[in-house]
KOLDREN-572906 format. One line per field, with one value per residue (C-alpha): chain; x, y, z; residue in one letter. Coordinates in steps of 0.02 Angstrom, whole numbers, plus 50000, padded with zeros to 5 digits. Layout:
! KOLDREN-572906
unit	(A ...)
x	(X ...)
y	(Y ...)
z	(Z ...)
code	(A ...)
! end
This chain:
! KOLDREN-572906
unit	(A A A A A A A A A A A A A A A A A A A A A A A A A A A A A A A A A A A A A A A A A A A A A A A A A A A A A A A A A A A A A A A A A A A A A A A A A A A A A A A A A A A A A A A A A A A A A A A A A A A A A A A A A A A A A A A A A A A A A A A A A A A A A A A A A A A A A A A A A A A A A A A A A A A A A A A A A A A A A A A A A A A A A A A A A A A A A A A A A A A A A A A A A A A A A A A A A A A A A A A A A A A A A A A A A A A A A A A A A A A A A A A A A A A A A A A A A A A A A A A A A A A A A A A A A A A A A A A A A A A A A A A A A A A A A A A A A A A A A A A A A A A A A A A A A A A A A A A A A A A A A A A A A A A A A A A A A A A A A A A A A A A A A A A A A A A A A A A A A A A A A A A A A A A A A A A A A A A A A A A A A A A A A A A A A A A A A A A A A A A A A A A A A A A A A A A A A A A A A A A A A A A A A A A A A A A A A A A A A A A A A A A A A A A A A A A A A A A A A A A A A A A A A A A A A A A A A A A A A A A A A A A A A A A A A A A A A A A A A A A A A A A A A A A A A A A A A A A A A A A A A A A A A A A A A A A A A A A A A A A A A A A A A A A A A A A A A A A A A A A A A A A A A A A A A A A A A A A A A A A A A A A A A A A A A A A A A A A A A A A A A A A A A A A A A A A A A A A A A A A A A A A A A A A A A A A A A A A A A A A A A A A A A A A A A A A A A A A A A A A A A A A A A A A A A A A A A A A A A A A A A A A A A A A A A A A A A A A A A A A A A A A A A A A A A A A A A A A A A A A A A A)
x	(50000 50070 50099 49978 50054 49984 50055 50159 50262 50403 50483 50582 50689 50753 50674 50561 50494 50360 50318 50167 50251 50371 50382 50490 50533 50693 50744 50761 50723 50733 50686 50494 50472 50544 50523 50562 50614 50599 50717 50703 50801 50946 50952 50967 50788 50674 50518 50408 50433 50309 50310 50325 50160 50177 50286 50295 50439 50549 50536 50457 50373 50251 50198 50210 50124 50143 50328 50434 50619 50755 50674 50819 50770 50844 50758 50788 50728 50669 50718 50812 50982 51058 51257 51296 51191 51230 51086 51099 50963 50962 50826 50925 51037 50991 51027 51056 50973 51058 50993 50991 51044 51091 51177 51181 51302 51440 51473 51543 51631 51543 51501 51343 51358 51390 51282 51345 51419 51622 51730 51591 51665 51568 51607 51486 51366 51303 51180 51180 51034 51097 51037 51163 51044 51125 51300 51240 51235 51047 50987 50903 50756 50790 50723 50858 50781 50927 50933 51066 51065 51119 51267 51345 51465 51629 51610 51812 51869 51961 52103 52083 52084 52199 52170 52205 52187 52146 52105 51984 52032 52190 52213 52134 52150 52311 52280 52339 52176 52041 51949 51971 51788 51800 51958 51943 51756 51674 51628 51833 51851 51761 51835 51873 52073 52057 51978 52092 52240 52175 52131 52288 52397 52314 52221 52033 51971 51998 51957 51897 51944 51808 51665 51530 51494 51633 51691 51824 51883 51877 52041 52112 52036 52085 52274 52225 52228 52075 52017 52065 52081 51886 51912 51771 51615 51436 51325 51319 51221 51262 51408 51513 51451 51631 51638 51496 51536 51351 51276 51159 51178 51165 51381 51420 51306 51373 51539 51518 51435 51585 51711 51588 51605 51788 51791 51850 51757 51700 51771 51725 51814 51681 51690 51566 51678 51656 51611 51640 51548 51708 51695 51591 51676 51653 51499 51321 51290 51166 51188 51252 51087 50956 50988 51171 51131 51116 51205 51382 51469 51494 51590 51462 51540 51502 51398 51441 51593 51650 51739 51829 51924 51983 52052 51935 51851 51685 51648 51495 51392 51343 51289 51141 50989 50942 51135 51165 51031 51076 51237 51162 51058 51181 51283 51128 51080 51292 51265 51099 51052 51234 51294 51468 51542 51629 51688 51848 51799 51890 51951 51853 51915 51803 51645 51659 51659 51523 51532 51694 51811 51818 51737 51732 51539 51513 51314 51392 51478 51349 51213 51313 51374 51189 51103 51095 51159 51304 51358 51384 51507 51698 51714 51889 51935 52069 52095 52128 52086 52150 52070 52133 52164 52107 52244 52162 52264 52208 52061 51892 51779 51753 51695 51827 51971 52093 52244 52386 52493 52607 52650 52683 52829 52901 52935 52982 53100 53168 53227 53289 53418 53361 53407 53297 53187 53193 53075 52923 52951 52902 52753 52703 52766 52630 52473 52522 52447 52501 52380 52233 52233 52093 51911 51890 51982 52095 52244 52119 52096 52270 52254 52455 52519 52665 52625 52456 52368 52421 52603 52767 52726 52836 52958 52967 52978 53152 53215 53183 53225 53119 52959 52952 52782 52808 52664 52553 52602 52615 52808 52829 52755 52594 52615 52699 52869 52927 52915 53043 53094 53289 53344 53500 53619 53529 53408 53276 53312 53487 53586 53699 53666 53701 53589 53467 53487 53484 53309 53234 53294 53230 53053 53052 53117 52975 52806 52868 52898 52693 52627 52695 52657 52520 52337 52287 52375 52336 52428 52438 52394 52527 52666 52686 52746 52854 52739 52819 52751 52907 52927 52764 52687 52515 52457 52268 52267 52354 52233 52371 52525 52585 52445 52395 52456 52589 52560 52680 52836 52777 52913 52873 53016 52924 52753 52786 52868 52713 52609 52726 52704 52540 52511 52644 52547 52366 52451 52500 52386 52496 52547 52366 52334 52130 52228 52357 52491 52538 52722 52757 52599 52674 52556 52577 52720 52746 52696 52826 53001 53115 53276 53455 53583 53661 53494 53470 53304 53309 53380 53333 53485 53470 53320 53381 53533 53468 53597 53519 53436 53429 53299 53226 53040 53008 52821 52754 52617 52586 52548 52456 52292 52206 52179 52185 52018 52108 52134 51958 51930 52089 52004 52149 52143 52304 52400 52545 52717 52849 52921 53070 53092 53235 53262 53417 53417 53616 53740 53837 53782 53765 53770 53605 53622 53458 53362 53380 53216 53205 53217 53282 53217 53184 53181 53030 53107 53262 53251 53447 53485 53350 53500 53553 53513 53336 53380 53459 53488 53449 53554 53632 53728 53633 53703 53583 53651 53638 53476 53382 53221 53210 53082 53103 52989 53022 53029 52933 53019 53057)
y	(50000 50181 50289 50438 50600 50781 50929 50998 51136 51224 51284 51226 51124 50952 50843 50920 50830 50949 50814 50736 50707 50751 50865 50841 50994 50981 51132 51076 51182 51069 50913 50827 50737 50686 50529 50491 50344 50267 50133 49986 50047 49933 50044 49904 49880 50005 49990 50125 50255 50408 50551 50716 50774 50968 51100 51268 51394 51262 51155 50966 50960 50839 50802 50619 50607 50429 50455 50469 50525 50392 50342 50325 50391 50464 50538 50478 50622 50628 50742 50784 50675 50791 50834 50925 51066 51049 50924 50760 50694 50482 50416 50228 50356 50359 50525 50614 50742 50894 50968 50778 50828 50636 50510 50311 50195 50232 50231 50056 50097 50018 50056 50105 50258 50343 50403 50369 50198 50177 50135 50188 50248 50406 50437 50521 50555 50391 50322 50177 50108 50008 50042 50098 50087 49952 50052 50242 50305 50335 50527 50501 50604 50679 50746 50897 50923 50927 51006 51153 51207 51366 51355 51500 51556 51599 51747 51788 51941 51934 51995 51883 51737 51604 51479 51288 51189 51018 50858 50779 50597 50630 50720 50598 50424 50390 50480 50355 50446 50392 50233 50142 50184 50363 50382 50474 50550 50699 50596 50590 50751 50820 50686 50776 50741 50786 50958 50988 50980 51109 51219 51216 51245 51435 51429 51500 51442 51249 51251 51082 51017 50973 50858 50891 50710 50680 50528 50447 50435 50268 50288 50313 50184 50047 50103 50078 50257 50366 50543 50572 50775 50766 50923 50824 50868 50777 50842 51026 50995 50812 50775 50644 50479 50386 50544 50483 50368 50340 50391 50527 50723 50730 50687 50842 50944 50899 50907 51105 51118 51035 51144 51294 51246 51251 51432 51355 51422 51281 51350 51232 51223 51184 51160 51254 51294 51098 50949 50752 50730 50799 50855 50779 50605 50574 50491 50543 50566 50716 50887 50827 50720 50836 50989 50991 51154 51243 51207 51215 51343 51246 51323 51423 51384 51198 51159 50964 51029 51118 51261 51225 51368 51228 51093 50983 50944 51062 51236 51250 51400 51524 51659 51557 51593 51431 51349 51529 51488 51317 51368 51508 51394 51282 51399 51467 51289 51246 51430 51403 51225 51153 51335 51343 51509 51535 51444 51420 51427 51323 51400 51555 51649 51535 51587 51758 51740 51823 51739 51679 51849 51867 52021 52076 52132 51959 51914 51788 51925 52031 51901 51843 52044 52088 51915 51957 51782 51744 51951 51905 51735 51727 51724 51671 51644 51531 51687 51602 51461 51405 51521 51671 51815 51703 51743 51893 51890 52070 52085 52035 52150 52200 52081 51938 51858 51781 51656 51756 51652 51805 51815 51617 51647 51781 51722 51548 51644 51759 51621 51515 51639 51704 51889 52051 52003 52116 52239 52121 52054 52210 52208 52047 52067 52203 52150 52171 52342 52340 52201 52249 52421 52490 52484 52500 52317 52288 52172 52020 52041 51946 51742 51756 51559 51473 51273 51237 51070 51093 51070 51029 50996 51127 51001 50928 51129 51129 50939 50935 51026 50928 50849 50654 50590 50433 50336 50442 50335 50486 50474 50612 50724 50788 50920 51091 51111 51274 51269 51375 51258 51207 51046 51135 51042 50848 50801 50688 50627 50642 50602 50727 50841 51013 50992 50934 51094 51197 51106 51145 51335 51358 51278 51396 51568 51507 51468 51637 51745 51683 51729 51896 51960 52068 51985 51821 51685 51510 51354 51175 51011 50936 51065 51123 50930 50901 50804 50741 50684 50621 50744 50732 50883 50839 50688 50724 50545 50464 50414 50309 50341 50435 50580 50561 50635 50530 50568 50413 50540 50703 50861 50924 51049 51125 51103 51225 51353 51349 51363 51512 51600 51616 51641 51801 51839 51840 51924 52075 52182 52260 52097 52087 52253 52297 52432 52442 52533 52698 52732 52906 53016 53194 53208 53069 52998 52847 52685 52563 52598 52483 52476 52433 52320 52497 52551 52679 52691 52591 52715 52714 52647 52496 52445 52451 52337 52201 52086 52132 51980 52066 52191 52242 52316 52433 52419 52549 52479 52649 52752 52604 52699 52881 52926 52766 52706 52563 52484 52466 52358 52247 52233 52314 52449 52531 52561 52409 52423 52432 52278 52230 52086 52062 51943 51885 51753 51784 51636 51727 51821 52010 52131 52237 52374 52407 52574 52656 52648 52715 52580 52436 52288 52105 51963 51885 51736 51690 51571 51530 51546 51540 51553 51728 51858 51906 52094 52234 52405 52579 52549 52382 52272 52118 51959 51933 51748 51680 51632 51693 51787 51875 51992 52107 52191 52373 52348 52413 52595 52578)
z	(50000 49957 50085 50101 50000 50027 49918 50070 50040 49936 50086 50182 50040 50102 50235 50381 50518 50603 50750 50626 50464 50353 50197 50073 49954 49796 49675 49509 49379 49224 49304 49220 49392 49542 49656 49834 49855 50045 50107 50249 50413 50362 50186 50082 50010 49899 49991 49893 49767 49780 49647 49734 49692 49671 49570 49640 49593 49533 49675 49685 49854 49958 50132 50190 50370 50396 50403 50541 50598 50578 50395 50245 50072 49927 49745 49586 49442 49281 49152 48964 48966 48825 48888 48758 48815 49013 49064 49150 49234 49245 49340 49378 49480 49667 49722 49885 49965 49956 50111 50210 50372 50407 50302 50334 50252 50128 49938 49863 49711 49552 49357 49404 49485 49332 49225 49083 49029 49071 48924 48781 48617 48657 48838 48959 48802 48803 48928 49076 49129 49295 49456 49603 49754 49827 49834 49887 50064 50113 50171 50363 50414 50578 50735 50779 50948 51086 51259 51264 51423 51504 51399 51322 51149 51214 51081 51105 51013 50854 50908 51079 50971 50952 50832 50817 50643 50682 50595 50709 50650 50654 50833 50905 50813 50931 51071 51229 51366 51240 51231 51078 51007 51036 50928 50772 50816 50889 51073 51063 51020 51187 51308 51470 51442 51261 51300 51457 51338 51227 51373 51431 51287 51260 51096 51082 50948 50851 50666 50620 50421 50339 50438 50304 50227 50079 49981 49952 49791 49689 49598 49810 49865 49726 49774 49987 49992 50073 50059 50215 50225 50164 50053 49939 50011 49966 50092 50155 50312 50354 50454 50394 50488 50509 50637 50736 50864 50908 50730 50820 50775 50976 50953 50870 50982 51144 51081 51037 51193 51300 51190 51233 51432 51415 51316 51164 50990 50845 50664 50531 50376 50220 50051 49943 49797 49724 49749 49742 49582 49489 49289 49158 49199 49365 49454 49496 49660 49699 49612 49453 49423 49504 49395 49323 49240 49375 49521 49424 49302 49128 48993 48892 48728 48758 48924 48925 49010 49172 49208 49349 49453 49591 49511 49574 49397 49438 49501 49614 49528 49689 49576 49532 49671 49727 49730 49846 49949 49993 50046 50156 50228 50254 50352 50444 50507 50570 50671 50742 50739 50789 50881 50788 50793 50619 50457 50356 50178 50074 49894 49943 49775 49686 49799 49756 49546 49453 49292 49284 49371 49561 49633 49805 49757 49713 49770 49914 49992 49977 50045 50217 50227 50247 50332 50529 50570 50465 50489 50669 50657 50651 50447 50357 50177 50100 49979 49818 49705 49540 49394 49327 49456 49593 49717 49807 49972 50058 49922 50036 50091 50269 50394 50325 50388 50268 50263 50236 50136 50106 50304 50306 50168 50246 50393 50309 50206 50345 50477 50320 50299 50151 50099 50047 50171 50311 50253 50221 50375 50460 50350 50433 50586 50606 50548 50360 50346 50164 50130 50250 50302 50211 50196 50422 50419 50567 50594 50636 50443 50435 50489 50534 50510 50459 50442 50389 50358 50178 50169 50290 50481 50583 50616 50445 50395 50472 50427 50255 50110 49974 49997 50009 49963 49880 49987 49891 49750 49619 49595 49718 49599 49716 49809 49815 49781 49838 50022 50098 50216 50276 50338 50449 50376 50334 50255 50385 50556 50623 50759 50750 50906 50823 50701 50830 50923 50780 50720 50897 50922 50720 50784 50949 50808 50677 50825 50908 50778 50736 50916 50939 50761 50766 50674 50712 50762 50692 50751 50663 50786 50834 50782 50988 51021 50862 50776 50571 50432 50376 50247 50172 50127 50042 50182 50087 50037 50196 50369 50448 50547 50426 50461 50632 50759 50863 51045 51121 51116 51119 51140 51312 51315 51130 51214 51371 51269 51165 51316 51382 51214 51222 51408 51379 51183 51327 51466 51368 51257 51171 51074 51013 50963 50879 50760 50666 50735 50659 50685 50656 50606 50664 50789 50938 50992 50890 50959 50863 50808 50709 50768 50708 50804 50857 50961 50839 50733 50538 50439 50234 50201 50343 50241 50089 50122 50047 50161 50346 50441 50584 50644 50803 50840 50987 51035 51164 51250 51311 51191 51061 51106 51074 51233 51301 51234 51179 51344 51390 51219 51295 51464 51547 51684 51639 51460 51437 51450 51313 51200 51110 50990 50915 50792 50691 50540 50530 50543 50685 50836 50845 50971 51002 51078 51180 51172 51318 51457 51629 51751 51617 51529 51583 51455 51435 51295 51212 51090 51092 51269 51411 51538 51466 51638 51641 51688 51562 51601 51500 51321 51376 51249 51227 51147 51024 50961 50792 50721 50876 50936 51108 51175 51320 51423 51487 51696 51797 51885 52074)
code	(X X X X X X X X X X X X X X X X X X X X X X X X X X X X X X X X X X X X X X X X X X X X X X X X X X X X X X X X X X X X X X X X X X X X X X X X X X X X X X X X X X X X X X X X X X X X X X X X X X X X X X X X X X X X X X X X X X X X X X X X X X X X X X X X X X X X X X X X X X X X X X X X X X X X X X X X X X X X X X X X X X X X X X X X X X X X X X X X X X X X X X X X X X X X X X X X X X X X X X X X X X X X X X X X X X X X X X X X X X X X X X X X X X X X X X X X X X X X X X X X X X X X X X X X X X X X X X X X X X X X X X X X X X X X X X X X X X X X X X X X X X X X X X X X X X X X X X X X X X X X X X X X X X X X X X X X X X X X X X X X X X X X X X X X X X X X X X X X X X X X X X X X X X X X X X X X X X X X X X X X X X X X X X X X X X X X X X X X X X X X X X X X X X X X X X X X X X X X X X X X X X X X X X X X X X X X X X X X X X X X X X X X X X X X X X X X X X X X X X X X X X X X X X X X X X X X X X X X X X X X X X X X X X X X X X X X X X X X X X X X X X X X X X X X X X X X X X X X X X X X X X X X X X X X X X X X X X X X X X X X X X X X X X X X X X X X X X X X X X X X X X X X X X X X X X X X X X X X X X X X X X X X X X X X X X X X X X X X X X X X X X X X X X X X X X X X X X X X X X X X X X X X X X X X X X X X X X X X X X X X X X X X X X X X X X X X X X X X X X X X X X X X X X X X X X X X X X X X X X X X X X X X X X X X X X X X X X X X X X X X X X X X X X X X X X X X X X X X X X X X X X)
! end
C-alpha cells in the first residue's frame, strides 16, 4: 500500500519533520518529475517510490504524514539526458538529498554510479541504465531536537583569538587517554582529557577540516589510499558519519557544547567551491543528476563541460539563486542549529566569481554581509583558488578574515636565511597593513600562520629541504614544491646533536615569531609537540600513521614554550593590538620603532641593504591607544608596557644594543639561550646569538 502524499510545501527544501510528518521539498528547475524513494532501516531495500506530487517555483514538494524521523530515502529524477547542452538527469541514479541533514552507510565503488556507461566509444554522452541503490549512502530524516542548556558562545574577540587547525581523526586516532571507540570521532574530540589539553595549551578557537559528509575517491581507494583531508564534500548539512561514534547528530552537539564549557570556539572548515561529483567524467551522486545546469558553472561555449576554478574537475555556481541559497542555509543551520561560531571557507576565490572573474561585490559577499546571522560569526577565507586572478590575498571585503599566505613565506623565508627580506618582515610582523589596512579592516583581517594542514609539519619545515611523498604513490610528483623550508644541515632525522639543536631553536624562532606578530594567530595540531610527517607535505590521501598525530613521544620541552608563548601573547595587550599601529603620524608619539643592532632607529639605508637579517621592533604599550580608549577594548585597567623583539636570521651572533628605558628591561624569551640574565639596564649590549628571537619587556620603575 502507498503511503499517504499531501502537496506539502516548497519551503523549507530538504526533509522536515514537524512532529506529525514530514515534507519533502527539491529545487530543480529542468527536472519533468521527481520521486522519493523510501528505504528499509537497514538501507538496503526500495520499499516505495512516491512522485513528489507538486511543482511550485521550481521546486518538487510533498507532505508524507505517515513518516517518521530515523526513515532513509533518497530521489531519483526525471528529466532531458542531453550533455551537450549541460543536462543530466538519469533516473536509475539514486541520488542524495542535498539538504539531508543525516547520512547512513557509505558509497561502494561500482560502474553504476555513473551516469553514463564507462569505456563507451562516446564517453559520458552515452547512457547507463543500471541501478546503484544498493551502493549509495541513504539521506536520514531527523528529529534535531537537543537540550542546550544554560550554555553560552565563548564569543572571544578577534584579536583575543587564538586559533588551532585540527584534523579531528587525526588528533585523536592515537591519542593514549581515549577509549578505543572514541578515537577518530566527535565523542573523542570532547573527552574531558582531550579538552583539558586544549585548554591548557592557550588557543581560543579549534578550526575543524572538513566534517561535512565527503567521499572517498575510487581511483584512492583501489590504490588503499582514502580521502582522508575530506576536502570532497557531498552533503552541506550532514556531518560525515565515520565521525559519529554513536551515529546521532546529539555527538556533534554535545561536543560544541563541552568545547563551549571550556571557552573554546567551533570554526569549521567547508567546502562550497566543488564537489565530489568531479567534471563531466566522474559519478552521479546528487547535484550533478538533480539539475546539472544549474548548480555548476559549465563552459558556455560547450555546456557538456565544466569550468573549473579549483582543480577539482567542477565549480559550484553560487551566483545562481537557489545553489546561493543552499549554501546560506547551510551555514545558517551549522550557526543556529549546531551553535558553531565561524567557518573556514575552502578555495574562497572561487565563491566570490560572478561569471567567471572574482569580485569583492560578488552576490555571496553581499548576501552573508547583509544576513543578521552569518554578519555576526567569526568568517575566514582561504583567499585564492586556481582560475585566473584568483589569488586575492588582502582583496575581501570587510567583515573577512583571510589566510595570509604572504606572512607564512616571509617568515619561512626570513629564519631560512634568506636575503631582501627584512623589510616584508616588518610588514608581517605588524598586521600586514600593506595588505589589509583599508576599507575599516583591522589586523584580525590577517590569519598570521606558518604550517598549515596543507604542506610541511613545523618540524618537517626545518628537517627537510624537498618533499618526500612517495606513499602517495604519484612518483613524488603531488604536492607543492617550493616550500621554503631548511633541513640545517641533513636532510631527515639525524643524530647529529648540532643539528638537533639547531632544528629545535629554528622551531622555537619560527612558533614565536607567529605569536607575537600582530593579526591572528593560527597554530597547526601537533606542531607544539614536534609532531612529522616524515617529509610529506600533501598527507590528503594518507589516514594512517603517517597523518595522525603521534602522541607516544611528544616534545614536552616545545610544548611548554608553546604554552609560555601564548600565556605572555594573553598576558599583554599590546601583542594583540585591535589597530594597526601607526608609527610616526606627526602628531603622537609613535607607538613602534624599528631599530638597528646599534639602538638607533632603521635608517633608509638599513632597509635598503638588501643583506640585513637582523631587525629589532620597539612596541610601546603605552601610547598604542588615542587617549587610552584602547585599553578598555583589551580589558585592561592601565596602558601596557613597552616591547622589544629582536630577531636575527644571521649565521653569527650580533650585538644589540638596547634602546635606552628608565628603570631597564627584563627578558621575557630567548630562543637561543633561556639562561642569558633576565635583567638589562637603559642601552645595555645584549648578545643577540645567531639565528635567535628575544623579546624584552620594559621593567617596571622603582
Amino acid at each position: 500500500m502507498l503511503p499517504r502524499v499531501w502537496p506539502g510545501a516548497p519551503h523549507p527544501l530538504g526533509a522536515t519533520w514537524d512532529g506529525a510528518g514530514v515534507n519533502f521539498a527539491l529545487f530543480s528547475a529542468h527536472a519533468t518529475r521527481v520521486e522519493l524513494c523510501l528505504f528499509d532501516a537497514q538501507g538496503r531495500r526500495e520499499l516505495e517510490r512516491v512522485n513528489l506530487p507538486e511543482y511550485t517555483d521550481e521546486v518538487w514538494h510533498g507532505y508524507l504524514p505517515d513518516i517518521l524521523p530515523g526513515q532513509l530515502y533518497g530521489y531519483r529524477v526525471h528529466g532531458p539526458w542531453e550533455p551537450r547542452a549541460g543536462h543530466r538527469f538519469n533516473p536509475n541514479k539514486l541520488l542524495l538529498d542535498p539538504y539531508a541533514k543525516l547520512l547512513a552507510g557509505a558509497i561502494h565503488w561500482s560502474d553504476a554510479h555513473f551516469a553514463y556507461r564507462i569505456g563507451h566509444p562516446r564517453q559520458d554522452l552515452s547512457f547507463d541504465r543500471r541501478d546503484n541503490a544498493r551502493g549509495m549512502p541513504k539521506c536520514q530524516v531527523v528529529d534535531t531536537a537537543f537540550t542546550w542548556g544554560d550554555g553560552r558562545r565563548p564569543n572571544h574577540s578577534w584579536h583575543e583569538t587564538i586559533l588551532y587547525e585540527l584534523h579531528l581523526r587525526g588528533f585523536t586516532r592515537l591519542h593514549p587517554e581515549l577509549p578505543l571507540g572514541l578515537r577518530g570521532t566527535f565523542a573523542g574530540l570532547s573527552w574531558p582529557p582531550v579538552i583539558r589539553y586544549l585548554k591548557r595549551l592557550g588557543i581560543t578557537a579549534v578550526e575543524l577540516m572538513p566534517v561535512h559528509a565527503f567521499v572517498d575517491d575510487r581511483g584512492l581507494l583501489e590504490k588503499g589510499l582514502h580521502n582522508y583531508w575530506g576536502y570532497n564534500s557531498i552533503g552541506f548539512f550532514a556531518v560525515e558519519p565515520r565521525y559519529l561514534a554513536t551515529g546521532r547528530l546529539g555527538e556533534f552537539k554535545a561536543t560544541v557544547r563541552r568545547l563551549h564549557d571550556a571557552g573554546i570556539e567551533v570554526i569549521l572548515d567547508v567546502v562550497y567551491n566543488h564537489t565530489a561529483e568531479g567534471n563531466h567524467l566522474g559519478p552521479t551522486l546528487s547535484f550533478r543528476g538533480i539539475d546539472n545546469a544549474s548548480y555548476y558553472k559549465l563552459v558556455p561555449e560547450d555546456p557538456r563541460y565544466y569550468w573549473d576554478s579549483t582543480g577539482c574537475g567542477n565549480t559550484f555556481d553560487v551566483s545562481h539563486p537557489r545553489v546561493l541559497q543552499l549554501v546560506l542555509d547551510s551555514l545558517r543551520y551549522w550557526v543556529l542549529e549546531m551553535q558553531v561560531d565561524g567557518f573556514r571557507f575552502d578555495l574562497t576565490s572561487s565563491l566570490g566569481r560572478e561569471e567567471f572573474s572574482y569580485d569583492p561585490g560578488a552576490a555571496f559577499f553581499d548576501a552573508i554581509r547583509q544576513d543578521p546571522v552569518l554578519s555576526t560569526v567569526k568568517l575566514i577565507a582561504e583567499p585564492w583558488d586556481l582560475g585566473h586572478g584568483g589569488y586575492q590575498v588582502g582583496g575581501y571585503p570587510p567583515g573577512w578574515s583571510e589566510w595570509n599566505g604572504k606572512f607564512r613565506d616571509t617568515v619561512r623565508r626570513f629564519w631560512k636565511g634568506d636575503a631582501g627580506q627584512v623589510p616584508d618582515l616588518a610588514a608581517r610582523l605588524t598586521g600586514s597593513s600593506d595588505l589589509f589596512n583599508h576599507r575599516g579592516r583591522r589586523p584580525w583581517a590577517s590569519i598570521n600562520f606558518v604550517t598549515a594542514h596543507d604542506g610541511f609539519t613545523l618540524a618537517d619545515l626545518v628537517s627537510f629541504n624537498d618533499k618526500h611523498n612517495e606513499a602517495n604513490l604519484e612518483d613524488n610528483r603531488d604536492g607543492v614544491n617550493e616550500n621554503d623550508s631548511w633541513n640545517c644541515g641533513s636532510e631527515g632525522p639525524t643524530d647529529d646533536p648540532a643539528i638537533i639543536a639547531l632544528r629545535a631553536r629554528q622551531k622555537r624562532n619560527l612558533l614565536a615569531t607567529l605569536i607575537f606578530s600582530q593579526g591572528v594567530p593560527m597554530l597547526l595540531a601537533g606542531d607544539e609537540i614536534g609532531n612529522s610527517q616524515g617529509g610529506n607535505n600533501n598527507v590528503y590521501c594518507q589516514d594512517n600513521e603517517i597523518s595522525w598525530i603521534n602522541w607516544e613521544a611528544p616534545d614536552h620541552a616545545l610544548l611548554a614554550f608553546t604554552r609560555m608563548l601564548l600565556a605572555i601573547r594573553h598576558d599583554h595587550p599590546a601583542l594583540r593590538c585591535p589597530d594597526f599601529c601607526r608609527g610616526r603620524d606627526g602628531e603622537r608619539p609613535p607607538d613602534i620603532l624599528w631599530m638597528n643592532p646599534a639602538g638607533r632607529e632603521q635608517t633608509t639605508e638599513d632597509w635598503a641593504f638588501g643583506e640585513a637579517r637582523t631587525l629589532g621592533l620597539l612596541l610601546d604599550g603605552r601610547c598604542t591607544s588615542r587617549e587610552g580608549e584602547r585599553f578598555a577594548d583589551f580589558g585592561a585597567a592601565e596602558p601596557d608596557r613597552c616591547f622589544l623583539l629582536l630577531m636575527n636570521a644571521h649565521h653569527e651572533a650580533v650585538p644589540f644594543v638596547l634602546p635606552p628605558m628608565q628603570a631597564g628591561w627584563e627578558r621575557l624569551v630567548d630562543t637561543a639561550d633561556p639562561s642569558t640574565p633576565s635583567l638589562w639596564g637603559p642601552a645595555a649590549v645584549y648578545p643577540l646569538q645567531a639565528r635567535s628571537l628575544v623579546l624584552l619587556m620594559q621593567r617596571e620603575s622603582t
